[in-house]
C-alpha positions as CSV (number, residue, x, y, z in Angstrom):
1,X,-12.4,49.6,7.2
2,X,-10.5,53.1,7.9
3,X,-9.4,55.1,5.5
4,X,-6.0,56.8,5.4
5,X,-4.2,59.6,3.9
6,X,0.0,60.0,4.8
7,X,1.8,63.2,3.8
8,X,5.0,62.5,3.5
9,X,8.4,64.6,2.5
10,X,9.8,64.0,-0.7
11,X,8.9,61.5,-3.4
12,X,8.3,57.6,-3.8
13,X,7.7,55.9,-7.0
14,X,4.7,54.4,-7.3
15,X,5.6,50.9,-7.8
16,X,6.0,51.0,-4.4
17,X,1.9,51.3,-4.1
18,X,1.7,47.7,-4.1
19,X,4.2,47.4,-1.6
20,X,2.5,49.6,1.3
21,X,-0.7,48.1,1.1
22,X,-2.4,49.2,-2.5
23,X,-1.7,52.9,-1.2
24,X,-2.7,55.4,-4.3
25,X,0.4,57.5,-4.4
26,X,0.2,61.3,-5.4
27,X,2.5,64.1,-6.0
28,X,0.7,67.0,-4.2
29,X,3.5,69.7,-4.0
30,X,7.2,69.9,-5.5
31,X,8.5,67.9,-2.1
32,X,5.4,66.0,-1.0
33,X,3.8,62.4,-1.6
34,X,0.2,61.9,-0.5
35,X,-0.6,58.3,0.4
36,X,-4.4,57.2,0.6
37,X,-6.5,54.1,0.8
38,X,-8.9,51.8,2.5
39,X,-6.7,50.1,5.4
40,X,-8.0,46.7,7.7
41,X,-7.1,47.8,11.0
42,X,-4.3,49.4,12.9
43,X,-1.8,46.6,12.6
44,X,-2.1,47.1,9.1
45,X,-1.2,50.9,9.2
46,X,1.8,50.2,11.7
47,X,3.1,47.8,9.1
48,X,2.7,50.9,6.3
49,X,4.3,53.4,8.7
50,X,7.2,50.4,9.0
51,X,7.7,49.9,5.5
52,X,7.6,53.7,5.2
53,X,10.3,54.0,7.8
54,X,12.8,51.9,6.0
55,X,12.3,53.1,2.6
56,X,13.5,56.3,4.9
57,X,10.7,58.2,4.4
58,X,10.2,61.5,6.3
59,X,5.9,61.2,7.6
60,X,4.8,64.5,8.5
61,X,1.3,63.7,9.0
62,X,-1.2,60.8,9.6
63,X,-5.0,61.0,9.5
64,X,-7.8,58.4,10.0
65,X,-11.3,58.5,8.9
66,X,-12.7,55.8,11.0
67,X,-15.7,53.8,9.3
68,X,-15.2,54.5,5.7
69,X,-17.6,52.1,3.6
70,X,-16.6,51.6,0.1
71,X,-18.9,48.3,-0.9
C-alpha cells in the first residue's frame, strides 16, 4: 500500500470521499482541499486523478509515501 496526499485548488464536498477511493477530505487553507489515504497501486491513483479531472478539479500537487503499513 502507498499512501497519498493531493492538494488541490478550491473545495469538494466530502461526499465525494467515497467516490475517489475513501479519500479523507480536508479544508487546509481558504482555497485548498487536501486529499489523503491508503491507495492499492498506481492504477488506482490514476483513476483518483481521473475522477478528479472531471469533477474539474485544479491538482497542484501529488506525493507518494511508498510502503505505508497500516495493519
Amino acid at each position: 500500500m502507498e499512501q497519498v496526499e493531493i492538494l488541490i485548488r478550491g473545495h469538494i464536498d466530502s461526499h465525494w470521499s467515497e467516490w475517489l477511493g475513501g479519500l479523507q477530505i480536508t479544508y487546509v487553507e481558504q482555497d485548498r482541499t487536501r486529499l489523503t489515504g491508503a491507495i492499492a497501486d498506481q492504477a488506482m491513483l490514476h483513476g483518483i486523478l481521473t475522477k478528479l479531472r472531471d469533477l474539474d478539479a485544479k491538482i497542484i500537487s501529488v506525493h507518494l509515501q511508498e510502503g505505508v503499513n497500516h495493519e
